[in-house]
C-alpha positions, 0 to 999 in steps of 0.5 A: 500500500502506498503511503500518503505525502505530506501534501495529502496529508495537510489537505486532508486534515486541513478539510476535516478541520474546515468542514467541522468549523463550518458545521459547528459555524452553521450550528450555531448560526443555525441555533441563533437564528432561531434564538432570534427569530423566536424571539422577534415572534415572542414579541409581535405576539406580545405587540398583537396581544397588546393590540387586542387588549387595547382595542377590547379596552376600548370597545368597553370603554365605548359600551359596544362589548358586543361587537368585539368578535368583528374586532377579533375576526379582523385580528384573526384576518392578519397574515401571520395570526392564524387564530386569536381567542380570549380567555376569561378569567372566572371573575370577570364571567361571573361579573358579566356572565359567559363570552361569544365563541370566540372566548375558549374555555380553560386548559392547563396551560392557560391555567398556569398564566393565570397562576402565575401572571406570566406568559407563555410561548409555545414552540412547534417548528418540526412540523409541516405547519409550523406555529408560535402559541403565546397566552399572554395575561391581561392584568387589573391595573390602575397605572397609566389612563387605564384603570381597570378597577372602574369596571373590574371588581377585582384587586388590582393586580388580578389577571382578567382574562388571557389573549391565546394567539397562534401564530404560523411560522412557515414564512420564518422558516422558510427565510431561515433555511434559505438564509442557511444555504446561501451562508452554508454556500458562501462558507463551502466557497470559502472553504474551497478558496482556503484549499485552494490556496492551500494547496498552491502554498504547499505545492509551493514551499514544501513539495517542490522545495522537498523533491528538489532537496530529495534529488540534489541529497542524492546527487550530492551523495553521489558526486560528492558536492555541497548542495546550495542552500540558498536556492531555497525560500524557506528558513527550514528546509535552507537549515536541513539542506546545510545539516545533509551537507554536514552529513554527505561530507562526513558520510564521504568521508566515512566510506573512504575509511570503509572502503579502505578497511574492506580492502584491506580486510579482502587482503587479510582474507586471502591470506587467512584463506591462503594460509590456511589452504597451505596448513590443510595442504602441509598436514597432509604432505606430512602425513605423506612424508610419514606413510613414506607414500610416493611424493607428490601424492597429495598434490596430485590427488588435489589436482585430480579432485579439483578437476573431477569436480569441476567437470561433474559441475559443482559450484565454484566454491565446492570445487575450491572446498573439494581442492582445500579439503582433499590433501586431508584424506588419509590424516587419520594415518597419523594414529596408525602405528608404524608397524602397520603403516610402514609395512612392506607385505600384505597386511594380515587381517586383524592389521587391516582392521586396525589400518580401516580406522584411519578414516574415523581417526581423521573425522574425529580430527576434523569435524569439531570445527564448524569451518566449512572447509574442515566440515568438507575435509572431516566427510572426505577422511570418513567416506574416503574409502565407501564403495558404490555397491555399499561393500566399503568401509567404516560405514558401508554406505552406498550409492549417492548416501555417500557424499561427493567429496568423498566419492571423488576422492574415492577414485581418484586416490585409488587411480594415483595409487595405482599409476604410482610405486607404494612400498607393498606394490609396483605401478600399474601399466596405464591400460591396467588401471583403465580395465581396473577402473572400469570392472569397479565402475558401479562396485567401487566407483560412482559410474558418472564420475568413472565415465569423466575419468576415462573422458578426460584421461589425457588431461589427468595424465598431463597432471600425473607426468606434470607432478610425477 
C-alpha cells in the first residue's frame, strides 16, 4: 500500500478541520437564528396581544362589548395570526356572565398564566405547519389612563382574562433555511478558496522545495558536492539542506575509511584463506612424508579432485572446498602405528582392521570445527574409502548416501595409487588401471564420475607426468 505525502496529508486534515468549523459555524448560526427569530415572534405576539387588549379596552370603554368578535375576526384576518381567542378569567364571567365563541374555555396551560401572571410561548417548528402559541395575561391595573378597577371588581393586580394567539411560522422558516444555504454556500466557497490556496502554498514551499532537496541529497551523495542552500525560500528546509551537507561530507568521508578497511580486510582474507589452504595442504604432505607414500601424492590427488569436480559441475566454491579439503584424506594415518603403516607385505587381517580406522581417526580430527572447509575435509577422511555397491568401509554406505567429496576422492586416490610405486606394490601399466577402473565402475566407483575419468584421461595424465 502506498503511503500518503505530506501534501495529502495537510489537505486532508486541513478539510476535516474546515468542514467541522463550518458545521459547528452553521450550528450555531443555525441555533441563533432561531434564538432570534423566536424571539422577534415572542414579541409581535406580545405587540398583537397588546393590540387586542387595547382595542377590547376600548370597545368597553365605548359600551359596544358586543361587537368585539368583528374586532377579533379582523385580528384573526392578519397574515401571520392564524387564530386569536380570549380567555376569561372566572371573575370577570361571573361579573358579566359567559363570552361569544370566540372566548375558549380553560386548559392547563392557560391555567398556569393565570397562576402565575406570566406568559407563555409555545414552540412547534418540526412540523409541516409550523406555529408560535403565546397566552399572554391581561392584568387589573390602575397605572397609566387605564384603570381597570372602574369596571373590574377585582384587586388590582388580578389577571382578567388571557389573549391565546397562534401564530404560523412557515414564512420564518422558510427565510431561515434559505438564509442557511446561501451562508452554508458562501462558507463551502470559502472553504474551497482556503484549499485552494492551500494547496498552491504547499505545492509551493514544501513539495517542490522537498523533491528538489530529495534529488540534489542524492546527487550530492553521489558526486560528492555541497548542495546550495540558498536556492531555497524557506528558513527550514535552507537549515536541513546545510545539516545533509554536514552529513554527505562526513558520510564521504566515512566510506573512504570503509572502503579502505574492506580492502584491506579482502587482503587479510586471502591470506587467512591462503594460509590456511597451505596448513590443510602441509598436514597432509606430512602425513605423506610419514606413510613414506610416493611424493607428490597429495598434490596430485588435489589436482585430480579439483578437476573431477569441476567437470561433474559443482559450484565454484565446492570445487575450491573439494581442492582445500582433499590433501586431508588419509590424516587419520597419523594414529596408525608404524608397524602397520610402514609395512612392506600384505597386511594380515586383524592389521587391516586396525589400518580401516584411519578414516574415523581423521573425522574425529576434523569435524569439531564448524569451518566449512574442515566440515568438507572431516566427510572426505570418513567416506574416503565407501564403495558404490555399499561393500566399503567404516560405514558401508552406498550409492549417492555417500557424499561427493568423498566419492571423488574415492577414485581418484585409488587411480594415483595405482599409476604410482607404494612400498607393498609396483605401478600399474596405464591400460591396467583403465580395465581396473572400469570392472569397479558401479562396485567401487560412482559410474558418472568413472565415465569423466576415462573422458578426460589425457588431461589427468598431463597432471600425473606434470607432478610425477
Amino acid at each position: 500500500m502506498q503511503k500518503p505525502t505530506i501534501k495529502r496529508i495537510t489537505l486532508k486534515n486541513l478539510m476535516v478541520f474546515l468542514m467541522l468549523l463550518s458545521l459547528t459555524t452553521l450550528v450555531v448560526l443555525t441555533i441563533n437564528f432561531r434564538s432570534i427569530s423566536v424571539r422577534i415572534m415572542e414579541d409581535k405576539a406580545l405587540a398583537i396581544s397588546e393590540v387586542v387588549k387595547a382595542g377590547l379596552t376600548s370597545h368597553m370603554q365605548a359600551e359596544i362589548m358586543a361587537k368585539r368578535d368583528y374586532y377579533l375576526a379582523e385580528i384573526n384576518a392578519l397574515t401571520l395570526v392564524n387564530n386569536v381567542s380570549i380567555v376569561r378569567s372566572k371573575e370577570v364571567t361571573n361579573q358579566f356572565g359567559a363570552g361569544h365563541w370566540r372566548e375558549k374555555e380553560h386548559d392547563h396551560i392557560t391555567e398556569e398564566v393565570f397562576k402565575t401572571g406570566q406568559p407563555i410561548f409555545i414552540l412547534n417548528d418540526i412540523e409541516m405547519e409550523p406555529y408560535l402559541r403565546a397566552i399572554v395575561p391581561f392584568i387589573a391595573s390602575t397605572s397609566e389612563q387605564l384603570n381597570c378597577l372602574r369596571c373590574h371588581e377585582v384587586e388590582e393586580g388580578t389577571v382578567l382574562g388571557a389573549v391565546d394567539l397562534r401564530l404560523d411560522l412557515t414564512e420564518y422558516r422558510d427565510v431561515t433555511a434559505k438564509l442557511l444555504i446561501a451562508i452554508g454556500f458562501v462558507t463551502f466557497g470559502f472553504i474551497f478558496l482556503i484549499v485552494i490556496n492551500n494547496f498552491r502554498t504547499i505545492q509551493r514551499y514544501v513539495q517542490d522545495p522537498l523533491n528538489s532537496l530529495i534529488k540534489k541529497t542524492e546527487d550530492a551523495y553521489q558526486t560528492h558536492t555541497p548542495i546550495n542552500a540558498d536556492e531555497f525560500e524557506c528558513l527550514e528546509f535552507e537549515h536541513v539542506a546545510r545539516e545533509i551537507n554536514l552529513f554527505t561530507g562526513e558520510a564521504a568521508h566515512r566510506q573512504e575509511l570503509i572502503e579502505q578497511k574492506n580492502m584491506e580486510l579482502e587482503v587479510m582474507s586471502k591470506e587467512i584463506e591462503q594460509t590456511l589452504q597451505e596448513t590443510l595442504f602441509t598436514m597432509g604432505v606430512i602425513e605423506e612424508h610419514r606413510s613414506k607414500e610416493t611424493n607428490n601424492h597429495t598434490l596430485r590427488v588435489t589436482q585430480y579432485s579439483q578437476l573431477l569436480g569441476s567437470k561433474y559441475g559443482l559450484s565454484d566454491r565446492e570445487v575450491e572446498l573439494l581442492a582445500m579439503a582433499a590433501p586431508l584424506h588419509d590424516i587419520g594415518k597419523l594414529g596408525i602405528p608404524d608397524s602397520i603403516l610402514l609395512k612392506p607385505g600384505k597386511l594380515s587381517e586383524q592389521e587391516y582392521e586396525v589400518m580401516k580406522n584411519h578414516c574415523q581417526i581423521g573425522h574425529s580430527m576434523l569435524s569439531h570445527s564448524k569451518r566449512d572447509v574442515l566440515q568438507a575435509a572431516a566427510i572426505i577422511a570418513h567416506q574416503h574409502h565407501e564403495k558404490w555397491d555399499g561393500s566399503g568401509y567404516p560405514q558401508g554406505l552406498a550409492g549417492e548416501n555417500i557424499h561427493i567429496y568423498g566419492r571423488i576422492v574415492t577414485l581418484v586416490d585409488v587411480f594415483d595409487a595405482l599409476a604410482t610405486k607404494r612400498i607393498y606394490k609396483e605401478k600399474w601399466a596405464l591400460p591396467e588401471i583403465i580395465a581396473y577402473v572400469e570392472k569397479e565402475r558401479g562396485h567401487q566407483f560412482d559410474p558418472a564420475l568413472v565415465d569423466l575419468l576415462l573422458k578426460n584421461m589425457d588431461t589427468f595424465l598431463a597432471i600425473k607426468h606434470r607432478y610425477h
